[in-house]
C-alpha positions in Angstrom: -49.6 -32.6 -40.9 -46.7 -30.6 -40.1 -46.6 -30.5 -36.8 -47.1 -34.9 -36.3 -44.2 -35.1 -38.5 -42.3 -33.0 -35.8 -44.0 -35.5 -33.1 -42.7 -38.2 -34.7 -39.4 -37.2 -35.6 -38.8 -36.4 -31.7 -38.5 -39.9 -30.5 -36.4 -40.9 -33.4 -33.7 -38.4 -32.5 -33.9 -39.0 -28.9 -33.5 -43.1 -29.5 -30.5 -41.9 -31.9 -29.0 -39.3 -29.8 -29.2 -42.4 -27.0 -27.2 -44.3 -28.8 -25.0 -42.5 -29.5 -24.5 -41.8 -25.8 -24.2 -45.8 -25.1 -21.0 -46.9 -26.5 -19.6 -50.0 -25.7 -17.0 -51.2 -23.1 -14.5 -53.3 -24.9 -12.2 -56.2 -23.4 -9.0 -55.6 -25.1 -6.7 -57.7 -23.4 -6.8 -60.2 -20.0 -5.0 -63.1 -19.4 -7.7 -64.7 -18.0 -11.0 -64.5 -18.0 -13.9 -66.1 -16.1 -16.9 -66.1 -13.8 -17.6 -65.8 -10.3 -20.9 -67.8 -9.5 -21.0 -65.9 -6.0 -20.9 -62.6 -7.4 -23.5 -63.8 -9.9 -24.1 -65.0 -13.4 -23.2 -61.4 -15.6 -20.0 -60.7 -13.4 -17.3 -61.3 -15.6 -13.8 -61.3 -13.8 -10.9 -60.3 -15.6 -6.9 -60.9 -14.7 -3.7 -60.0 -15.4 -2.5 -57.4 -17.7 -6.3 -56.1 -18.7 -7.0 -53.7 -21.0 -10.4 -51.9 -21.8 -11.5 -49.5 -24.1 -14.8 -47.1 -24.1 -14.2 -44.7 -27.1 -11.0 -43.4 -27.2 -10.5 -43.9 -23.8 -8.2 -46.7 -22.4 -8.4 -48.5 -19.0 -5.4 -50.2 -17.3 -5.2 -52.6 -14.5 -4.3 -56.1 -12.7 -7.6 -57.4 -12.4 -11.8 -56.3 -12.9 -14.9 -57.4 -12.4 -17.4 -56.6 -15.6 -20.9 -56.5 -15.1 -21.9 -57.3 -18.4 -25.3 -56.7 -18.2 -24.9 -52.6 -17.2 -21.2 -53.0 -18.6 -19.8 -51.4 -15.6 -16.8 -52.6 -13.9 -14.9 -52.2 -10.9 -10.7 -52.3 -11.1 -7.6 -53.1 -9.5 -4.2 -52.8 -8.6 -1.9 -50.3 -11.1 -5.0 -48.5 -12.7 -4.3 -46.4 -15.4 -6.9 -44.1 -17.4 -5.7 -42.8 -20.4 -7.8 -40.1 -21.2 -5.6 -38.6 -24.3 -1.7 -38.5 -24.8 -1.5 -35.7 -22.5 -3.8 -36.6 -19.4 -3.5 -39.9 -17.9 -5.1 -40.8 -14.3 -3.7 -43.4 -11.9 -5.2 -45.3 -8.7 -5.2 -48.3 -6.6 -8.7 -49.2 -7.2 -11.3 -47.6 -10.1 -15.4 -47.8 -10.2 -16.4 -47.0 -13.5 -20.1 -46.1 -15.0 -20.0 -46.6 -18.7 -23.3 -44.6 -18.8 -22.5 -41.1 -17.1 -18.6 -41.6 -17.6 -17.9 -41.3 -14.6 -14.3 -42.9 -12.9 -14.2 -43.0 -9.3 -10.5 -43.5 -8.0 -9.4 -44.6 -4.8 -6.1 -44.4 -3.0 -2.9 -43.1 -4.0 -4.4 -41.4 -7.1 -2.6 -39.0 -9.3 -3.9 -37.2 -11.9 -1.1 -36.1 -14.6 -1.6 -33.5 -17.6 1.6 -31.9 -19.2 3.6 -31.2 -16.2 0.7 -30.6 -13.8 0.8 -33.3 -11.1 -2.8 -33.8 -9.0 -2.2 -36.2 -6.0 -4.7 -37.5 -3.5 -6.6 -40.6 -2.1 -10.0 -40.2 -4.0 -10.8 -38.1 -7.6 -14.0 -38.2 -9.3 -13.5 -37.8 -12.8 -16.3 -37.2 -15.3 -15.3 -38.2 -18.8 -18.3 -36.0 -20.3 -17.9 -32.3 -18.5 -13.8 -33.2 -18.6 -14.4 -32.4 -14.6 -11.9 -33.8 -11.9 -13.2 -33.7 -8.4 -11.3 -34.0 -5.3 -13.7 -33.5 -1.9 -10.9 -34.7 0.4 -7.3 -32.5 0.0 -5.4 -33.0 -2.3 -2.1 -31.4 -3.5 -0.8 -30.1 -6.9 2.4 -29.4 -8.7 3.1 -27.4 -11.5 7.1 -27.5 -12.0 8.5 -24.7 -9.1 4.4 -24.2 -7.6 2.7 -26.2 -5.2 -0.8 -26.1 -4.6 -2.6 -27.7 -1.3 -6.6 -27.6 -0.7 -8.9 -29.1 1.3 -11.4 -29.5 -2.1 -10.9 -28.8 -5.5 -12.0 -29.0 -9.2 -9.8 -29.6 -12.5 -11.4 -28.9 -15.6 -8.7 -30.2 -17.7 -10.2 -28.6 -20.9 -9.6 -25.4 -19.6 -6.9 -26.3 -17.6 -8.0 -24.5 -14.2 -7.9 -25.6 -10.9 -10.7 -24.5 -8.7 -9.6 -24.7 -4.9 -11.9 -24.4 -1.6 -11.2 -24.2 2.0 -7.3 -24.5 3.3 -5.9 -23.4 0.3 -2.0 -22.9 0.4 0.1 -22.2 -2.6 4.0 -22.7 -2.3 6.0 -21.1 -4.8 10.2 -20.6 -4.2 9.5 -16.8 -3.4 6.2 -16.9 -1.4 3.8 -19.0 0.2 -0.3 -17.8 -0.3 -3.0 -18.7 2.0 -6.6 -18.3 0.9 -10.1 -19.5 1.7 -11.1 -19.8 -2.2 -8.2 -19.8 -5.4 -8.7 -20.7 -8.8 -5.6 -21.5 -10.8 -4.9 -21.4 -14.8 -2.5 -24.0 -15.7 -1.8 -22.0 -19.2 -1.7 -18.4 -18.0 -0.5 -19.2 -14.4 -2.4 -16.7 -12.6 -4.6 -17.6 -9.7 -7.5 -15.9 -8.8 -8.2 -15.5 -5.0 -12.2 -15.1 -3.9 -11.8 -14.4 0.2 -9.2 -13.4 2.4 -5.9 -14.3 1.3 -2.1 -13.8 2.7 0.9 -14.1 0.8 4.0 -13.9 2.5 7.3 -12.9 0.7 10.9 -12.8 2.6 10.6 -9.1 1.9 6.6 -8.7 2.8 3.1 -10.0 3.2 0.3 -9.6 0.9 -3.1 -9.3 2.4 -6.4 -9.4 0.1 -9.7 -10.5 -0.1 -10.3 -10.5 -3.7 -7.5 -10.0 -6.8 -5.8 -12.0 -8.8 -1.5 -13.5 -8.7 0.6 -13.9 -12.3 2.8 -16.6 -10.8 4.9 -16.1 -13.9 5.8 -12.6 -13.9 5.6 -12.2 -10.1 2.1 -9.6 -10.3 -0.1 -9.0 -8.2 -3.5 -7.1 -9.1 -5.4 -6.9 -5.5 -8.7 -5.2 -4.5 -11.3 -4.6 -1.5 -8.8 -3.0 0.8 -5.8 -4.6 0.4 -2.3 -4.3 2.1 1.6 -4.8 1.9 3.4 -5.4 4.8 6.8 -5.1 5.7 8.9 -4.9 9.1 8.0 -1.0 9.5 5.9 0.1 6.6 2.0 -0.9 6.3 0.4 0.3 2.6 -3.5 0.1 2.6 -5.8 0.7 -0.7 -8.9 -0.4 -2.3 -6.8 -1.7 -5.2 -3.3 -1.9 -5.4 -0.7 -3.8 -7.7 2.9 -4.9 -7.0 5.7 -6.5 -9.2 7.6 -8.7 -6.9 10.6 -8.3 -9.7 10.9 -4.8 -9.7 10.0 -4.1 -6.0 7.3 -1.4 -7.7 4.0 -1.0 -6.3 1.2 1.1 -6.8 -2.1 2.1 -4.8 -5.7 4.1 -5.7 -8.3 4.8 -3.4 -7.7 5.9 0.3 -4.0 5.0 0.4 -2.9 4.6 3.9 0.9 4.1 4.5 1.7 3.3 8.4 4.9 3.5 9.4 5.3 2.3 13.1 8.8 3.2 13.7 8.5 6.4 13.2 4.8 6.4 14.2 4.1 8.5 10.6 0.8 7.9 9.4 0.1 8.7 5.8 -2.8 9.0 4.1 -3.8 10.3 -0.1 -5.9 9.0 -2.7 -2.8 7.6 -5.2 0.7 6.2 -4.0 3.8 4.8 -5.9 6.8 3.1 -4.7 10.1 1.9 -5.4 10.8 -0.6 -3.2 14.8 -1.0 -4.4 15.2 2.6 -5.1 14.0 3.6 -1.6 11.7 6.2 -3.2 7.3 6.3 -2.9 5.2 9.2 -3.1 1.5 9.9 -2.4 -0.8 12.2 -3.9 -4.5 13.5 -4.0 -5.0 15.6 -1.0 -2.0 13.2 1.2 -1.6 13.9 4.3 1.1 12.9 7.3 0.4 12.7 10.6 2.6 11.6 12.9 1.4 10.7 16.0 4.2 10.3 18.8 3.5 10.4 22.1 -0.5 11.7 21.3 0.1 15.7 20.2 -0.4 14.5 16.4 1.6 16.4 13.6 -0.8 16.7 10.5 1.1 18.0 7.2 -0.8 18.4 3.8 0.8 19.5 0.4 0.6 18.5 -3.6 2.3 15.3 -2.9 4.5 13.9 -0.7 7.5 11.7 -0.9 9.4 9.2 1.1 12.9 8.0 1.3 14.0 5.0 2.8 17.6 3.5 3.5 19.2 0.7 2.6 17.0 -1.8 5.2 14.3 -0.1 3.7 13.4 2.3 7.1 12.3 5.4 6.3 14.8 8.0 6.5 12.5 11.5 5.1 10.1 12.8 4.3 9.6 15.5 1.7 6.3 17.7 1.1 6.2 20.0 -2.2 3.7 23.0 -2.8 1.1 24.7 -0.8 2.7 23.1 2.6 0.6 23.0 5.9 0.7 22.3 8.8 -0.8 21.7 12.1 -0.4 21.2 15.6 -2.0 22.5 18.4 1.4 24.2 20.1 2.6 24.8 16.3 1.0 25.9 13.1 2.7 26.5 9.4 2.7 27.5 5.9 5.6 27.3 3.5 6.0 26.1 -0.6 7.9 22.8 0.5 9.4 20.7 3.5 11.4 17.9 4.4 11.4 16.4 7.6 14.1 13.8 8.8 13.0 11.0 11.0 16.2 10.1 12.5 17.0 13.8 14.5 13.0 14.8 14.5 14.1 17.7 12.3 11.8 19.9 10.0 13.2 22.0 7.6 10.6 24.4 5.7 12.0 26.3 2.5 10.2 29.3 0.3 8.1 32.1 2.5 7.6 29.2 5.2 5.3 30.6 8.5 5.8 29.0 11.5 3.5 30.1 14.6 3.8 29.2 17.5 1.0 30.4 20.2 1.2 34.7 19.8 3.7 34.5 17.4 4.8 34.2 14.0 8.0 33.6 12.2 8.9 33.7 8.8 12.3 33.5 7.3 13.8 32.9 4.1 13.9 28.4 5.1 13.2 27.6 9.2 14.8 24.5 10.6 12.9 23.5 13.1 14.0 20.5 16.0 11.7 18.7 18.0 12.6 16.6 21.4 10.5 14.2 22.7 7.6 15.3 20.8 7.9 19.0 22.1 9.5 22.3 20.3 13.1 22.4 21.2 15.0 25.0 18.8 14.5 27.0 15.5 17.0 28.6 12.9 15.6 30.7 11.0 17.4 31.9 7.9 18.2 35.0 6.0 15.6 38.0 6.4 14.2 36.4 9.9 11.2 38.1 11.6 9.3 37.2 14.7 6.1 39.2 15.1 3.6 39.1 18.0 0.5 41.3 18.9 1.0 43.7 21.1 -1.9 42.9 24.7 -3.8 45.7 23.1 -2.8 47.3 20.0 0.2 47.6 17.5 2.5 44.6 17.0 5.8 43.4 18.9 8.5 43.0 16.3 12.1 41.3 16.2 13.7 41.3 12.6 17.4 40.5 11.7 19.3 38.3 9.6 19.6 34.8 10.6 17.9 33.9 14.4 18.3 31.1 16.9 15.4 30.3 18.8 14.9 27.9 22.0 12.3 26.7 23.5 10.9 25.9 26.9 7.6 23.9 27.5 6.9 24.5 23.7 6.9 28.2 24.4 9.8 30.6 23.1 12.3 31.1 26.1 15.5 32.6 24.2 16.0 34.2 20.6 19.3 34.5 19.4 19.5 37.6 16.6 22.6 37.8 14.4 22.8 40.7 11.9 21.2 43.7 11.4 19.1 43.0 14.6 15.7 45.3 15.0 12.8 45.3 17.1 9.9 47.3 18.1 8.3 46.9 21.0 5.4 48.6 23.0 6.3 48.9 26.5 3.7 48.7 29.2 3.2 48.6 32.6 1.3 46.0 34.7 -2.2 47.1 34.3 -1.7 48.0 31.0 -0.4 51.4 30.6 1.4 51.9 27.6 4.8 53.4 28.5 5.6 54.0 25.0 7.1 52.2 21.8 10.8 51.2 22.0 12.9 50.6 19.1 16.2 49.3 19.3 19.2 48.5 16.6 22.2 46.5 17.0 24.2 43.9 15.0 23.4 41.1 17.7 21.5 40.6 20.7 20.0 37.7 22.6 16.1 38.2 23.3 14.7 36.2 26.8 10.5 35.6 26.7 8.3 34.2 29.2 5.0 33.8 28.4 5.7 35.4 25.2 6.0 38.4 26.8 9.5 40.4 26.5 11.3 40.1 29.7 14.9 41.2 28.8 17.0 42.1 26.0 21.2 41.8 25.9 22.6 43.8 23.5 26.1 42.2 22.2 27.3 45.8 20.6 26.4 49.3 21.4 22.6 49.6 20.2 20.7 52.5 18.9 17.9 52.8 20.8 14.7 54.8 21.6 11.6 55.0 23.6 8.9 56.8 21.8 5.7 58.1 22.9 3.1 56.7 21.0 1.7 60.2 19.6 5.1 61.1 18.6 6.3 57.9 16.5 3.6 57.6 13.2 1.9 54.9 12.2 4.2 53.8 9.3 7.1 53.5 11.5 5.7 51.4 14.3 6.6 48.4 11.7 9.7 47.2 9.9 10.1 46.9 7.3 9.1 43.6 5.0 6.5 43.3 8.3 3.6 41.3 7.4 1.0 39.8 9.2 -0.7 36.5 7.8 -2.9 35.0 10.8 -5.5 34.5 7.8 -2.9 31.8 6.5 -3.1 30.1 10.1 -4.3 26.8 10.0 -6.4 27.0 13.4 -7.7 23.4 12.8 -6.1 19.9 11.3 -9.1 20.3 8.5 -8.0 23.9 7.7 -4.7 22.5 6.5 -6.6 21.6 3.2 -7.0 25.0 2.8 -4.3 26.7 1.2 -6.0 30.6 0.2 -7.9 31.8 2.8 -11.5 33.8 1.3 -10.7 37.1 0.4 -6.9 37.0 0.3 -5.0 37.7 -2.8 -3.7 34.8 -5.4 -0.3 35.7 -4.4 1.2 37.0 -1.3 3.2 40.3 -1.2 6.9 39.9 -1.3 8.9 40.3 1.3 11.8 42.7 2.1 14.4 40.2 1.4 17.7 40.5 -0.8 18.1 36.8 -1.1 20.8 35.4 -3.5 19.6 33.0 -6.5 22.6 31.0 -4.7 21.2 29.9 -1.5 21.0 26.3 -0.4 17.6 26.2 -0.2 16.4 26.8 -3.4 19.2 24.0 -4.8 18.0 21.4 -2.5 14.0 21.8 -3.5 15.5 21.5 -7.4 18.0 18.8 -6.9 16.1 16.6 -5.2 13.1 16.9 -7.4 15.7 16.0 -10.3 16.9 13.1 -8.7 13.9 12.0 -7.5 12.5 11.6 -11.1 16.2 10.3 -12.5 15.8 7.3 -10.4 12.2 6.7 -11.2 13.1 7.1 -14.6 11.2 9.6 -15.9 
């Protein structure tokens, strides 16, 4: 009994929920009224001044035609669809379904809601799902935005714009171009689903999914996204940038191309500060720059950049566990900084430089590069240049502060100056050791070809000796502070991500040195860092 109850019951509500579905069209208002015989005996036709009302809906216009059998009409001249007090629609010419609610609008039709203006030549508006359709461009604007598209959707409960195919947004700062953009009219952020550009005065945006706050100027970007500017190129699978501030950050294989200076940098996070001139990268960065094919790869902690005031990068600074590699040049040291304008590379704390048979170490190395090739080295304060010797021992020149030059990216000329020493093992041309000769002086000047030891110039009287091998021991056939650190050699651009070679110790010995807690080195690393993180705030 139960269950015909229900039976019955259905069609009831169904008949009552119909109902209330079909409300009436009323005539409000028409100067005249009358009928058409040739458009048939339940077209009404209304004129001048008519007003209609389904609901709380109002309809506007010159003149209609009322089919008073379906209640539909068709309107004209200076329609007008007040919807509520905040969304009204105009048109030229309206076809309206009482039934589904549906307005059709043709020709110069503008759909207004606050301060949102919708224009275009045909809108589809569907009282019911509060839908406005426009499947022919159309353009909106939203006080200082402008918003173009080929098609698009308004749901003006929600108040978001849906746009498809051609879509440009003009705003005073930027212009975006996308294939699909969706558009809050509360929030102002528009969402971008396909490839998108946004171009700035400053930069372009490139993304193919993320999301714009056109009120705060911030952009959230995904799937491999990029800045550009005139030099600089940052790529990352998400980044996020505050036009106000010129900040920017990037996660997840950060590339930074910088074609002026043909610098490639790669690292898995990056900050920047655009106005400040100041970015870094970190996890596992690397720099390559890539002049003229011989490629310069340089790994540490993190790396920063500094730009000038047009925004061209001016250095670049590496801090802790600094390597680096190329094939005519290989080296270790606890930080760097390398100018772009003179190709200069200055390495600070127990940096290693090696370059084919030898190695160099120094208290900081400057180190200048000319068209892509080794030009020159100073090496500062307890300097030592060490090269195995063809068959046993080592070849050592130790001294102060050194000069070296360079010829075909081999060392040519080395410049020693203070307490200049050097051991050498002195052989003749098939081999035969002639004996070990050390030599002291306060300067000389060292000539090499094929880093071989061709010539020595004493600039003072020197102390020197040639030993036989049997009769100089073992622990004076090295200077001292001599040590030997091939197993830090990078041999490889992959090694560089290897800062402690197996079966070395934590810590390296230290070296003879008596450096002062003064030198220039040591402020540099710590000022920088201090300024660095005073303009960043931090």
């Amino acid at each position: 009994m139960k269950k015909l109850i229900v039976f019955l019951l259905i069609p009831l509500f169904a008949t009552t929920l119909l109902a209330q579905q079909r409300t009436v069209i009323h005539i409000e208002q028409a100067r005249k009224a009358d009928y058409d015989i040739r458009l048939g005996r339940d077209i009404q036709r209304l004129i001048g001044d008519v007003i209609m009302r389904q609901d709380s809906t109002m309809f506007y216009c010159d003149s209609a035609y009322m089919n008073e059998k379906t209640r539909h009409f068709e309107a004209f001249g200076n329609v007008h669809i007040e919807v509520s007090d905040s969304l009204n629609i105009y048109g030229d010419r309206l076809i309206y379904n009482s039934d589904t609610r549906v307005a059709e609008l043709f020709d110069n039709v503008k759909l207004i809601d606050d301060k949102t203006l919708l224009e275009t030549e045909y809108l589809i508006y569907n009282r019911i799902t509060k839908l406005a359709t426009y499947p022919n461009r159309g353009q909106i604007t939203n006080e200082d935005n402008i918003l173009k598209s080929l098609k698009g959707y308004y749901q003006t409960d929600l108040k978001e714009f849906y746009f498809r195919k051609d879509v440009e947004l003009i705003s005073p700062d930027y212009t975006a171009y996308s294939d699909t953009m969706v558009y809050n009219n509360i929030s102002e952020i528009a969402w971008f689903y396909g490839p998108t550009v946004i171009r700035g005065e400053e930069n372009t945006i490139y993304l193919e999914y993320g999301w714009y706050d056109t009120k705060k100027d911030h952009a959230h970007l995904f799937k491999r996204a990029r800045i550009e500017s005139m030099e600089q190129t940052i790529t990352a699978d998400t980044l996020f940038y505050d036009r106000n501030t010129s900040y920017g950050e990037g996660f997840g294989k950060v590339v930074i191309t910088d074609t002026t200076n043909k610098l490639l940098i790669k690292g898995g996070i990056s900050r920047m500060w655009e106005d400040k001139g100041i970015s870094y990268v970190t996890q596992k960065p690397v720099a390559i720059n890539y002049d003229q094919g011989d490629s310069l790869f340089i790994h540490s902690d993190t790396l920063f950049i500094n730009f000038d005031d047009n925004r061209k990068a001016k250095s670049m600074l590496a801090y802790y566990q600094v390597k680096m590699f190329r094939h005519d040049m290989q080296g270790k040291c606890d930080s760097l900084v390398y100018h772009m304008a003179d190709s200069t590379i200055r390495m600070y704390k127990k940096p290693v430089l090696w370059s084919d048979q030898n190695q160099l170490s120094a208290d900081s190395i400057h180190l200048a590069v000319v068209n892509n090739q080794l030009d020159s080295l100073i090496m500062y304060s307890a300097a030592f240049i060490i090269s195995k010797d063809t068959i046993e021992g080592f070849n050592q020149i130790k001294g102060k502060d050194m000069v070296g030059y360079f010829r075909n990216g081999e060392l040519s000329r080395v410049h020693v100056d203070g307490n200049a020493q050097t051991i050498y093992w002195v052989r003749e041309e098939d081999g035969t050791l002639i004996g070990i000769n050390l030599a002291v002086s306060s300067n000389m000047i060292i000539f090499m070809e094929d880093n071989q030891v061709v010539g020595i110039k004493y600039m003072q009287l020197p102390n020197e000796v040639m030993y036989p091998k049997p009769d100089l021991p073992e622990n004076e056939r090295i200077l001292r502070g001599f040590q030997w650190l091939e197993a830090w050699r990078p041999m490889t651009k992959e090694e560089i991500f290897i800062w402690k070679p197996e079966g070395v110790a934590d810590t390296e010995p230290e070296k003879d040195t008596e450096k002062s807690p003064d030198e220039p080195h040591d402020k540099y690393k710590l000022v920088s860092v201090k300024i660095f993180y005073e303009n960043i705030g931090v």
